[in-house]
C-alpha positions in Angstrom: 0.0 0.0 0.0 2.7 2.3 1.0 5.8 1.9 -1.4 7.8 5.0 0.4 7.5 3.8 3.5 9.7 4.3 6.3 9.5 5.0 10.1 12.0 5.0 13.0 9.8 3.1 15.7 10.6 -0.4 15.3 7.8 -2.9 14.4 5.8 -5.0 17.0 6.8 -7.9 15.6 10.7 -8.1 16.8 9.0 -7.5 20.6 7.3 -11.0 19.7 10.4 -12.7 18.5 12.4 -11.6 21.8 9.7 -12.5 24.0 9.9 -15.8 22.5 13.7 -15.7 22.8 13.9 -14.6 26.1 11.3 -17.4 27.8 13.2 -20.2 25.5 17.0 -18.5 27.2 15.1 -19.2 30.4 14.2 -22.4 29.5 10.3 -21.6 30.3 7.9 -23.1 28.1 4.3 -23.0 29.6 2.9 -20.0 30.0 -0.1 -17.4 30.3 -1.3 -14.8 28.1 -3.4 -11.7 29.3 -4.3 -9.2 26.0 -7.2 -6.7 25.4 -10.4 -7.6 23.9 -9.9 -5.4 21.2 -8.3 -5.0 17.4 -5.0 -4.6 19.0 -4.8 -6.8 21.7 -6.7 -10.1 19.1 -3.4 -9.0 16.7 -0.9 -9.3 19.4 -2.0 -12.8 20.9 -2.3 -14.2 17.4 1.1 -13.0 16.7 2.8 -13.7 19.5 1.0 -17.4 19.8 2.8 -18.1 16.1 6.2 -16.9 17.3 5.6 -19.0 20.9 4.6 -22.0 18.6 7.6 -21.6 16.8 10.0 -22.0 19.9 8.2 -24.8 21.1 6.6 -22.7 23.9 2.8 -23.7 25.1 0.1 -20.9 25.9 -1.6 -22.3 29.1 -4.2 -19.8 28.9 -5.3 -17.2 26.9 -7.4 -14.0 28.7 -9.4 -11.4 26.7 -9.9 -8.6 29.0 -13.0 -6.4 28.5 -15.4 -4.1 30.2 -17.6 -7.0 30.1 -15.4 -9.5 32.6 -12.6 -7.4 33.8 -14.7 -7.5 37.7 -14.5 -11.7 37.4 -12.5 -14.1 38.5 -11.4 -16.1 35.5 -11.3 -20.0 36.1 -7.9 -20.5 34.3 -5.9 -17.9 36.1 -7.3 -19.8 39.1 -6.1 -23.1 38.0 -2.9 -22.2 36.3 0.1 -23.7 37.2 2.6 -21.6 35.4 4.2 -18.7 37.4 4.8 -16.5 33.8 2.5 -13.9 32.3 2.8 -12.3 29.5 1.0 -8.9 29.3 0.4 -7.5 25.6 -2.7 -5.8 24.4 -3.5 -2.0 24.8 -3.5 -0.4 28.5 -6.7 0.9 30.2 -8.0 1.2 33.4 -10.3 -1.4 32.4 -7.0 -4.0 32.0 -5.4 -1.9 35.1 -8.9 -3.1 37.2 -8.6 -6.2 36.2 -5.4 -6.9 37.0 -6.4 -5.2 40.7 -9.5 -7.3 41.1 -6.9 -10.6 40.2 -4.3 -10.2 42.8 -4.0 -12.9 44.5 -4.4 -15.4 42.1 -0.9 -13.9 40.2 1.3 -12.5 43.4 3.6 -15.1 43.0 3.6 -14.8 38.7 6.3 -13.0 37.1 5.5 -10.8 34.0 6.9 -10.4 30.9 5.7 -6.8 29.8 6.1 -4.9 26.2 7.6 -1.8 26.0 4.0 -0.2 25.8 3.2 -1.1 28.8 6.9 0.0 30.6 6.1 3.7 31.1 2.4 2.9 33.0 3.5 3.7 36.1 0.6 2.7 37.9 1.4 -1.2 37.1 4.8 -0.9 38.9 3.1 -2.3 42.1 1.6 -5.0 40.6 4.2 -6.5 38.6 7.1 -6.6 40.8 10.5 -8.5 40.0 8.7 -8.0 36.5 10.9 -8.4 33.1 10.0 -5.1 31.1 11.2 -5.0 27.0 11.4 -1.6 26.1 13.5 0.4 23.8 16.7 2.5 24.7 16.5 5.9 26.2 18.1 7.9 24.1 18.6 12.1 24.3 19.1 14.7 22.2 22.2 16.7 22.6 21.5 19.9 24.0 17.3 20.0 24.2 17.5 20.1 27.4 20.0 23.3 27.7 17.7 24.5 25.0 14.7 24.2 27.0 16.2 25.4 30.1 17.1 28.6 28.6 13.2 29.6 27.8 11.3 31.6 30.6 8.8 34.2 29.9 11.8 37.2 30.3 13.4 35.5 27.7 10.1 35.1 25.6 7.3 37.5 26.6 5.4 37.4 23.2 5.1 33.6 23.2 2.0 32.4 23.9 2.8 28.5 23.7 5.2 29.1 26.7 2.5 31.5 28.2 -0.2 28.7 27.8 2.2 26.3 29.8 2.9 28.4 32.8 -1.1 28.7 33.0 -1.6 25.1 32.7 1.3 23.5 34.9 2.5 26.3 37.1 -1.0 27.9 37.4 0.6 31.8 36.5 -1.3 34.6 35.7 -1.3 35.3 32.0 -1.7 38.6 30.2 -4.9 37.3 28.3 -7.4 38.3 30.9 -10.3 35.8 29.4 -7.5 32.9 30.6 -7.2 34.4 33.8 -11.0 33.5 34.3 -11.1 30.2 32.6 -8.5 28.4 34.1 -9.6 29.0 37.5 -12.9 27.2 36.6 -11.7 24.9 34.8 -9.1 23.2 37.2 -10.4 24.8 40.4 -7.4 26.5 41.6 -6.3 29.6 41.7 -3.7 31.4 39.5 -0.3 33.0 41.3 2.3 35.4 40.0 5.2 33.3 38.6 7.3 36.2 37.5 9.9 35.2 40.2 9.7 32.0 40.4 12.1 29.2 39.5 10.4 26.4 37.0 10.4 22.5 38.7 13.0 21.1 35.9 10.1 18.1 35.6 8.3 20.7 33.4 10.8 20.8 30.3 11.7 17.3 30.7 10.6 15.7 27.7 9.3 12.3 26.5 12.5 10.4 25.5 11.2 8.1 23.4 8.8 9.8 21.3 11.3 12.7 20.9 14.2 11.1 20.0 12.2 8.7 17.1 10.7 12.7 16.0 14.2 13.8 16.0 15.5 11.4 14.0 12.8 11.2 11.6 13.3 15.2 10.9 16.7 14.6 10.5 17.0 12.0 8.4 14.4 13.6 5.9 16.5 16.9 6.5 19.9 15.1 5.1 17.6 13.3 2.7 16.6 17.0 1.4 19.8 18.4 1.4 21.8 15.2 -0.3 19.2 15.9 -3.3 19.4 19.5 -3.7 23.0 19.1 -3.9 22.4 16.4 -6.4 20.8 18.3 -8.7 20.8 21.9 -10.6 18.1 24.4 -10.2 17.5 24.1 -13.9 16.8 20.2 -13.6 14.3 20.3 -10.8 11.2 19.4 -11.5 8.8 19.0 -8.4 7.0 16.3 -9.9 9.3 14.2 -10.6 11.5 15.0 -7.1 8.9 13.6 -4.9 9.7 10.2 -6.1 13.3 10.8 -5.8 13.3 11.5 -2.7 12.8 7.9 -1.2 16.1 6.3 -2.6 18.0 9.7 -1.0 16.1 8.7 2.5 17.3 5.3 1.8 20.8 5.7 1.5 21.0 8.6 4.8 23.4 6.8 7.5 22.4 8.1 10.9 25.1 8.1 13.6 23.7 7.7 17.0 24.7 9.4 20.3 26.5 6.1 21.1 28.2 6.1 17.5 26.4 3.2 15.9 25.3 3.6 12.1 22.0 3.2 11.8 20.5 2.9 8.2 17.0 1.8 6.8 16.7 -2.0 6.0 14.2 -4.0 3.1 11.5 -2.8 5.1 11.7 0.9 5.8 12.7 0.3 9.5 15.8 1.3 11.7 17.2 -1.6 13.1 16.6 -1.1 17.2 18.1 -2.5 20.3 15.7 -3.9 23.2 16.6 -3.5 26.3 15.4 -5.8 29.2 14.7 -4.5 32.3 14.0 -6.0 36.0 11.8 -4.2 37.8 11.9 -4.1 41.8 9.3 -2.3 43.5 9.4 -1.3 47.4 5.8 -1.9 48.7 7.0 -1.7 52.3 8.8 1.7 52.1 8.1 4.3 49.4 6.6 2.4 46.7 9.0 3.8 44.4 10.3 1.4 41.7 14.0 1.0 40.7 15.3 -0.8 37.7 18.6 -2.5 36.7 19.3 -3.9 33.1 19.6 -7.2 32.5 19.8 -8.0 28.6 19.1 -6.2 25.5 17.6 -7.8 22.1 18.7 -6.8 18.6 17.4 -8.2 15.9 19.4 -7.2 13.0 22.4 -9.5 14.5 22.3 -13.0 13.8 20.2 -15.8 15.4 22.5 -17.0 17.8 23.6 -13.5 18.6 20.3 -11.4 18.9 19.4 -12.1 22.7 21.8 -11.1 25.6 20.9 -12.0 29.2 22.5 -12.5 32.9 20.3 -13.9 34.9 22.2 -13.5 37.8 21.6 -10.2 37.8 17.8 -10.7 37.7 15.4 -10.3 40.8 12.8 -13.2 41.4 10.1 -12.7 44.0 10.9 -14.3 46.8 14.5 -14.2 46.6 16.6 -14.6 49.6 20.0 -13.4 50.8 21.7 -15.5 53.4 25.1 -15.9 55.0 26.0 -19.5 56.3 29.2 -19.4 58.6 31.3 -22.2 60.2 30.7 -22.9 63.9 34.4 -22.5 64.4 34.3 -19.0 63.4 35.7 -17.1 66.7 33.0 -15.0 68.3 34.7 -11.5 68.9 34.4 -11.0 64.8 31.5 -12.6 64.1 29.6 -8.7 64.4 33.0 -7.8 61.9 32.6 -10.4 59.7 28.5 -10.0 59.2 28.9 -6.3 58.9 31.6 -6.9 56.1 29.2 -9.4 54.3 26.2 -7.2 54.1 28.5 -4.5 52.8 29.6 -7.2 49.4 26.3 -7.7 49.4 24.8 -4.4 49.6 27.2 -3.7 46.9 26.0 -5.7 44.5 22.6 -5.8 44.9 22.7 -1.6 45.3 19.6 -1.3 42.8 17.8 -3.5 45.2 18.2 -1.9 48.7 18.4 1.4 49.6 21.5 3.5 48.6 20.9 4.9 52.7 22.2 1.6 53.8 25.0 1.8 52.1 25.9 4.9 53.5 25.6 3.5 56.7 27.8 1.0 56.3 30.8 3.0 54.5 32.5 3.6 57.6 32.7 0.0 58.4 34.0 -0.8 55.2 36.4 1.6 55.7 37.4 -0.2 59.2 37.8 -3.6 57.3 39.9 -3.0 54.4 42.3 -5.3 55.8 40.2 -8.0 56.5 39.1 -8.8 52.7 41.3 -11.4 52.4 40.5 -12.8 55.7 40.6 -17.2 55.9 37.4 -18.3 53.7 37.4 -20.6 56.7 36.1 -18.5 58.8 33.9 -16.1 56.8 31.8 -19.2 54.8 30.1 -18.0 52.3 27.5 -15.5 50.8 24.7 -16.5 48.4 21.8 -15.0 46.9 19.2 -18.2 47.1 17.6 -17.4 43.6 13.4 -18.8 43.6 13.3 -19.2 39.8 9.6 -18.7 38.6 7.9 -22.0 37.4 7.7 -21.7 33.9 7.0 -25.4 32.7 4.6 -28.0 32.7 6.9 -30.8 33.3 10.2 -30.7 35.0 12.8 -30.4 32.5 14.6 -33.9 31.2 18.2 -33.7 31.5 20.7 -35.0 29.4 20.7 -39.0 28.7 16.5 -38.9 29.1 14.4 -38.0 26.4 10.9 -36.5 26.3 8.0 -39.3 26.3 4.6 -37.1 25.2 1.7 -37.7 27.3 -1.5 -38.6 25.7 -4.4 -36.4 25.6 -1.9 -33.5 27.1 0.1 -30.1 25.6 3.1 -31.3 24.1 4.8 -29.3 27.2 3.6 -31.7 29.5 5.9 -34.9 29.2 7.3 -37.6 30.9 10.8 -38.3 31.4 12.4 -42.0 29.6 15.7 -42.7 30.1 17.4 -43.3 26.8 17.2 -46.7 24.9 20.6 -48.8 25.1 23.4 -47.7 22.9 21.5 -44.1 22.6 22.6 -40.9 24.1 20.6 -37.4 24.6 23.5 -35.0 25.2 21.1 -31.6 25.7 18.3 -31.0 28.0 14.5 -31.3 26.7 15.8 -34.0 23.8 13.1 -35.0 21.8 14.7 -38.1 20.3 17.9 -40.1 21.4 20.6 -40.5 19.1 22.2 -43.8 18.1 26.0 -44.0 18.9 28.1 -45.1 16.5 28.4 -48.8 16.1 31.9 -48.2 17.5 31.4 -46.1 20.3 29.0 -46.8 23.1 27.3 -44.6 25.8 28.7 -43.4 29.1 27.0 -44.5 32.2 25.0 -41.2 32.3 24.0 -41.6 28.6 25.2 -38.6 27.7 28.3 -38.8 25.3 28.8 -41.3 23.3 32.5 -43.3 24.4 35.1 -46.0 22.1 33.8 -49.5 23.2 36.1 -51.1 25.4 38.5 -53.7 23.0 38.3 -57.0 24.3 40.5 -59.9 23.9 43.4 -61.4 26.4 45.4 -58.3 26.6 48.9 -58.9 28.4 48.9 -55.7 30.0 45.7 -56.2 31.5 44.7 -59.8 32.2 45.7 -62.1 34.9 44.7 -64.7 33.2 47.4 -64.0 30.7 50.2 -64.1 33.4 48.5 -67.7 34.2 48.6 -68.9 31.7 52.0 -68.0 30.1 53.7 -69.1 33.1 52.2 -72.7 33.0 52.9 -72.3 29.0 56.7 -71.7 30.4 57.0 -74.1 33.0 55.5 -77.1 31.1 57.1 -76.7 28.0 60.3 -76.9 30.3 58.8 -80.1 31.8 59.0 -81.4 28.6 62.2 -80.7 27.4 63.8 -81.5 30.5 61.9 -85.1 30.4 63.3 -85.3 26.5 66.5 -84.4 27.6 66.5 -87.0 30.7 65.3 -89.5 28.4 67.8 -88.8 25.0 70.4 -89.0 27.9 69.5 -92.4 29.0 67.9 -93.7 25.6 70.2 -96.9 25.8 68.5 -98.0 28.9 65.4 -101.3 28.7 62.7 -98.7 30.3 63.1 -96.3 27.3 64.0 -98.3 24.2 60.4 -100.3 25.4 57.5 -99.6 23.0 59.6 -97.2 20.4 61.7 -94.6 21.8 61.3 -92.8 18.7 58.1 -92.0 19.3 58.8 -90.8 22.8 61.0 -88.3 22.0 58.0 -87.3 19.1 55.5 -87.4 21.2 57.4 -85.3 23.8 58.5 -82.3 20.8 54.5 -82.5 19.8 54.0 -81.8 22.9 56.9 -78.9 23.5 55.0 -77.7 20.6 51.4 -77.9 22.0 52.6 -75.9 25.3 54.1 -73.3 23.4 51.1 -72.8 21.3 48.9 -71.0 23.7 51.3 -67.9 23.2 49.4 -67.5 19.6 46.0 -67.4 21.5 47.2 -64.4 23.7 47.3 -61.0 22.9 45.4 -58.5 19.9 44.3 -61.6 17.5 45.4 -60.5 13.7 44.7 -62.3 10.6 48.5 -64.4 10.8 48.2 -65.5 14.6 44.5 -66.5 14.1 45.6 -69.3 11.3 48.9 -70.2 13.1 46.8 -70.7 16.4 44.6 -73.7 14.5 47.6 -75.3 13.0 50.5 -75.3 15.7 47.4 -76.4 17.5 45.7 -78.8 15.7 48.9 -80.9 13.8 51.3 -80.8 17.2 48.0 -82.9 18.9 47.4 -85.1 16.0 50.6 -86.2 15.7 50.7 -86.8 20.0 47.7 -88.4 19.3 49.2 -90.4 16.8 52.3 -91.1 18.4 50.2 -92.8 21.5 47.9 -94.7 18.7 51.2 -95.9 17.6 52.6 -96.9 20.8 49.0 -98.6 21.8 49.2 -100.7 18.1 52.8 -101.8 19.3 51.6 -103.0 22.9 49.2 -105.1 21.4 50.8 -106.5 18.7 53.6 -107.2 21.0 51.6 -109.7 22.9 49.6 -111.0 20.1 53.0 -112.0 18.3 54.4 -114.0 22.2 51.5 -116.7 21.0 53.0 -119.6 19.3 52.8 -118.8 15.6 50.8 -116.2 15.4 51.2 -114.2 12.4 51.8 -110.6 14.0 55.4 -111.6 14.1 55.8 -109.8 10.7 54.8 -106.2 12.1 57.3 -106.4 15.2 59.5 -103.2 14.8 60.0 -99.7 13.8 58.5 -99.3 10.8 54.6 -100.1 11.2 54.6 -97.9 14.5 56.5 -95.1 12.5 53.8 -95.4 9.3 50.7 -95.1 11.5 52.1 -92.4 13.0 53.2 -90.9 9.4 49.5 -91.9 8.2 47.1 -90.7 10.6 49.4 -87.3 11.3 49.3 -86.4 7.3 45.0 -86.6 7.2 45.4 -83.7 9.8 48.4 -82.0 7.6 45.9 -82.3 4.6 42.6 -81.2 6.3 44.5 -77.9 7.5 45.9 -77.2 4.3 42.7 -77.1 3.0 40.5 -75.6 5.6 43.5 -72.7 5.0 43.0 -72.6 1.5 39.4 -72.7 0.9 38.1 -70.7 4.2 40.9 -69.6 6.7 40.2 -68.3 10.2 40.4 -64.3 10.3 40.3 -61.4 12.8 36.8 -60.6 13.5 35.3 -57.6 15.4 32.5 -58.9 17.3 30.2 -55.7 18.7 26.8 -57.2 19.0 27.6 -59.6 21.9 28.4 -57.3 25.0 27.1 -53.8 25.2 29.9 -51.6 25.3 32.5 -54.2 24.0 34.4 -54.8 20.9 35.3 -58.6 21.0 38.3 -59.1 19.1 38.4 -62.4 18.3 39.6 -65.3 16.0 36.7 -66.2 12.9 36.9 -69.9 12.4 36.3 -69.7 8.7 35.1 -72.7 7.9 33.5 -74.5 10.9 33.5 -77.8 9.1 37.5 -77.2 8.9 37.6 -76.2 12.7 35.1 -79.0 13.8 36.8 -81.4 11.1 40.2 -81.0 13.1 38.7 -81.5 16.6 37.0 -84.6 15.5 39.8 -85.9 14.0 41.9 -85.7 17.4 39.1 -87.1 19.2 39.0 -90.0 16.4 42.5 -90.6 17.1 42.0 -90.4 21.0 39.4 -93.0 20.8 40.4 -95.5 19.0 43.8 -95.6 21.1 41.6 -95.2 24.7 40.0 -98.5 23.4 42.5 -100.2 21.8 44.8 -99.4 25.1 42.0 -100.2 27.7 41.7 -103.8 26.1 45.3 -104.4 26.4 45.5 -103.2 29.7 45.7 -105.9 31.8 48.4 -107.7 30.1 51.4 -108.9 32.1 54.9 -106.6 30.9 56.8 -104.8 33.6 57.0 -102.0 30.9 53.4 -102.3 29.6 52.4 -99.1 28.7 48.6 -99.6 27.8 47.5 -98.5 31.5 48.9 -95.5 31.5 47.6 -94.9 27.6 44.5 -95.9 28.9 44.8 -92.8 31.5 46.2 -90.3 29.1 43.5 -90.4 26.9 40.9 -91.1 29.6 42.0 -87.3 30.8 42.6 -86.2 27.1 39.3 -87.2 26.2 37.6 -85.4 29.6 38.8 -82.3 29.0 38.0 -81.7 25.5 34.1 -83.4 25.9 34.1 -81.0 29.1 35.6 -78.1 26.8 33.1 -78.4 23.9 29.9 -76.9 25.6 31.8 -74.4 27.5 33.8 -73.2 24.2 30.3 -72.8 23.0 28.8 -71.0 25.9 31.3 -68.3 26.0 32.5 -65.3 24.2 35.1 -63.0 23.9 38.0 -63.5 25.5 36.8 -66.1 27.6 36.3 -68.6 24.8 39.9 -68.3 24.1 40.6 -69.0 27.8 38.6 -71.8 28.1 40.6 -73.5 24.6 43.9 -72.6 26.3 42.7 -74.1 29.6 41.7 -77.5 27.7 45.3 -77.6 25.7 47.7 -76.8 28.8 45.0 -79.6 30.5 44.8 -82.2 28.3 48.4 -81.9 27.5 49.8 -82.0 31.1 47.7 -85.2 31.3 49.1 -86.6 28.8 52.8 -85.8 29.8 51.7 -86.4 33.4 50.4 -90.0 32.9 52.7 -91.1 30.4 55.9 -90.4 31.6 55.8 -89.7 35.4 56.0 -94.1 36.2 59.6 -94.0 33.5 60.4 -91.1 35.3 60.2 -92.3 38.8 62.2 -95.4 38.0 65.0 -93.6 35.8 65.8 -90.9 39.1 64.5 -92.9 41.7 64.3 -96.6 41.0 67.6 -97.0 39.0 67.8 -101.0 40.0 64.7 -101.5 38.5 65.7 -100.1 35.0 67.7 -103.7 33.5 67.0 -106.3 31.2 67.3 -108.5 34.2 64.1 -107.1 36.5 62.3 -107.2 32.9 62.6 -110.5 32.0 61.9 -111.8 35.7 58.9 -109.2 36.2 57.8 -111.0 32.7 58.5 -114.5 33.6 56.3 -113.7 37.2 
């Protein structure tokens, strides 16, 4: 409608947008609104309701005021449970009574209150600790020397000035017909002024609306003269200038009296700063109202930038100062130390006491200049206790919760739930959780998101792994000592019995089957994880083999003692050596191909244990992993039985018994082993496989060599040819 135009008081609608600002800084989102039933006050509400909306803020309540119900009681205010207010609307003494008649249903409320609304003194009273928005009191330089310097000497012939003496000072005028109105008209009399001193209230102007005149005249003035010195005489044409004149308007920069540069924006408008302003009313002593700055809004910064505010500075209703001291504290400076305190206290809350006070107490600050540093220990502490309105429905949901909605309520009023496992909220009010990486996991309070803890038999961490590379250690040292005790009596009857080769193979299998375990222990990689099957799989098949060998032997040793029995033939090395060749190579070929085909592989496991990376050993193929097991427990079979029918068979160096006990534990540990292996995860699968190899091969080593043993150190006499053949002949 109006493409020229401009104005220098700012627009309604950035008071709506730092309303909205201000209660989300404050983190209050339920609140009241109280407008006038009229044009103005049905624009504001349905403004300021979008701009609410937009912040995520909820309206409680909504109250039209009108000549109609401003003497009732209305049913929400009486119900509410939010402690903010916003006023808007246009101010009467209709809203005033209403607000009077309502009292008691909104002492304890805090208002938020446009700037139209910040010069009605009457509403101080009622809307104590208030937050006010209104806009920057500015002054012209010099108006008020200017006016100062009028008085009727100075200007007899001016009638405006003589009109205001009449009407504020009540003077006599020289107009005669005035001298007899005014009198009626205010019922008072009329004095001689002519010596009197003006009250300095009478030139003091309306800031506000003078300073937005000024500056209007001004920049139209500049705008004026930047055209006229655009153009010639000859050119000017005052049709055409009037249309001119809006793009020389446009481009005026306007310095204020605090130096910014203020020029017109897209819409015609200055930008303007609000400023936010506590008010503190003293009921109980003068009534007067005092006011200390708190913020300021400017909306021509950018989002993040527009609204400043320090709440500390602001005054709730029902605040409360208190000084806690320490028992301890000596008595003779108690009076000192509480007279100090009020002063610090005094001094910062100077807008909300009175200045008197402070007075009073200057001398004794004076006196205790040198006790400001005094012990903290014996002074406590000073705090403000600050009573926060109530300006939500629901408490608010701190991090690591997030909002649950109830149903059938204001999106406002929610419940608390704690976020879902491996989500995190890390900001207050969260709508949703957030899912964590599939790396990372959340803290305890569900509030940051943390690297899951990497699992697997760490050497700098586990005890287990101490265990277990000590036994490694000490029973691979068994071992070698036992092949070293034997290879150093290998010419003697109790160790060329039943193939010494295969002793000293079976003990190096089992060297190797010790050592082994040190592959299962550490940070698993893709090498280690196929080494660990092999160096564990082919050093037990060929112990297994080895004892399958020596149980063959023991039987066909006494099978071939019967009068011409055939098994005569296989007596010696080589059969015991070819089974052992034979049934060792299956397991050499089903490894080699289990590696080629599907090989075992690192393998991050992060699904098993919340907050855990397993990092473990893949199998590959389970028919290759499962394959090899069998195949030892094949092996382990058939000697158990072929060594448990042989058993009883009389041979002072029969060695089926103590087969018969090898395997019986060999066989133990791994059926025991199998369910558990399954069972378990992480690092404790790999513990329980090293557990069932250190196990099964102690038993083995335990039960096939400790009776050899205790006859080559302790029972030397029984180690001949002689004892054998008696023993056998018995």
């Amino acid at each position: 409608m109006y493409p020229n135009f401009f104005r220098t008081v700012p627009d309604d609608e950035m008071q709506y947008v730092a309303i909205a600002k201000l209660l989300e800084r404050l983190k209050w989102n339920w609140v009241g609104i109280l407008t006038s039933d009229d044009e103005y006050g049905e624009r504001e509400i349905r403004h300021l309701s979008k701009h609410l909306s937009n912040h995520g803020i909820c309206i409680e309540f909504k109250i039209l005021v009108s000549k109609e119900n401003y003497n009732k009681i209305p049913p929400e205010l009486q119900t509410s449970t939010t402690e903010v207010l916003i006023i808007c609307g246009s101010f009467s003494l209709t809203y005033y009574k209403f607000l009077d008649n309502n009292v008691p249903y909104y002492m304890k409320k805090t208002f938020i209150i446009p700037d139209s609304w910040s010069m009605s003194e009457m509403f101080f009273i009622l809307s104590n600790c208030s937050l006010v928005f209104t806009y920057p009191h500015l002054y012209i330089k010099g108006l008020l020397e200017y006016l100062y310097s009028i008085n009727p000497s100075s200007r007899p012939n001016d009638p405006l000035i003589e009109d205001i003496l009449i009407t504020e000072c009540r003077c006599f005028s020289k107009n005669q017909i005035k001298n007899f109105l005014i009198p009626i008209t205010f019922r008072c009399p009329l004095r001689d002024c002519s010596l009197e001193t003006f009250p300095l209230d009478l030139y003091y102007p309306d800031e506000k609306t003078s300073y937005r005149v000024y500056i209007s005249v001004y920049i139209l003035a500049q705008a004026l003269h930047d055209m006229d010195l655009s153009f010639k005489k000859s050119e000017i044409n005052p049709h055409t200038l009037k249309y001119k004149l809006s793009r020389y308007v446009k481009e005026v920069q306007y310095k204020d009296p605090n130096g910014e540069v203020m020029i017109f924006n897209d819409k015609g408008e200055l930008p303007s700063r609000l400023d936010i302003i506590n008010w503190i009313t003293r009921i109980e002593s003068t009534n007067s109202t005092d006011w200390m700055l708190v913020g300021d809004f400017d909306g021509s910064l950018s989002e993040d930038q527009q609204l400043t505010l320090e709440p500390e500075l602001i005054s709730w209703k029902g605040d409360k100062e208190v000084a806690h001291f320490q028992d301890s504290f000596p008595f003779q400076w108690k009076e000192v130390a509480i007279t100090y305190l009020g002063i610090q206290i005094t001094r910062k809350m100077t807008d909300l006491y009175n200045l008197n006070f402070l007075k009073a107490l200057s001398k004794a600050q004076s006196d205790l200049k040198d006790w400001a540093n005094l012990n903290t220990s014996w002074f406590g502490r000073a705090a403000l206790i600050k009573m926060v309105p109530r300006g939500r429905c629901s408490e608010e949901c701190l991090p690591g919760f997030r909002k649950s909605i109830r149903e059938g309520y204001h999106p406002c009023c929610y419940n608390c739930a704690p976020c879902s496992e491996g989500e995190i909220s890390n900001q207050s009010d969260s709508e949703l959780c957030k899912k964590c990486p599939e790396n990372e996991w959340p803290n305890k309070a569900k509030t940051i998101c943390i690297d899951k803890v990497n699992e697997y038999l760490s050497y700098e961490e586990d005890i287990l792994v101490l265990f277990f590379s000590v036994a490694s250690v000490l029973l691979a040292m068994t071992s070698l000592l036992i092949l070293g005790l034997f290879v150093w009596f290998r010419s003697t009857p109790i160790v060329r019995a039943n193939n010494r080769n295969l002793s000293f193979i079976l003990l190096l299998s089992l060297i190797l089957s010790f050592l082994s375990v040190f592959l299962f222990l550490g940070r698993p990689v893709d090498i280690t994880c196929m080494l660990q099957q092999v160096t564990f799989g082919v050093p037990f098949t060929i112990s297994a083999s080895s004892i399958l060998a020596k149980t063959i032997m023991v039987f066909i040793a006494f099978k071939a003692t019967r009068p011409g029995s055939s098994c005569r033939k296989w007596v010696g090395v080589k059969l015991p050596n070819t089974v052992m060749l034979f049934c060792s190579s299956i397991q050499v070929m089903n490894c080699i191909l289990w590696l080629s085909i599907s090989p075992p592989f690192q393998e991050y496991d992060m699904d098993s244990y919340p907050g855990k990376i397993i990092i473990q050993c893949n199998e590959g193929s389970v028919i290759g992993f499962y394959s090899m097991l069998g195949y030892m427990g094949f092996l382990a079979a058939v000697s158990f039985v072929l060594a448990f029918m042989v058993r009883t068979l009389p041979d002072s160096f029969n060695e089926a018994k103590y087969i018969t006990f090898s395997m019986l534990v060999f066989c133990s540990v791994w059926i025991a082993m199998i369910p558990a292996y399954l069972s378990t995860r992480g690092k404790y699968m790999v513990a329980v496989e090293i557990f069932a190899i250190l196990t099964s091969s102690a038993g083995i080593l335990l039960c096939m060599f400790s009776p050899k043993l205790y006859i080559l150190l302790f029972k030397p006499e029984l180690n001949t040819r002689g004892t054998m053949l008696a023993k056998r002949m018995l």
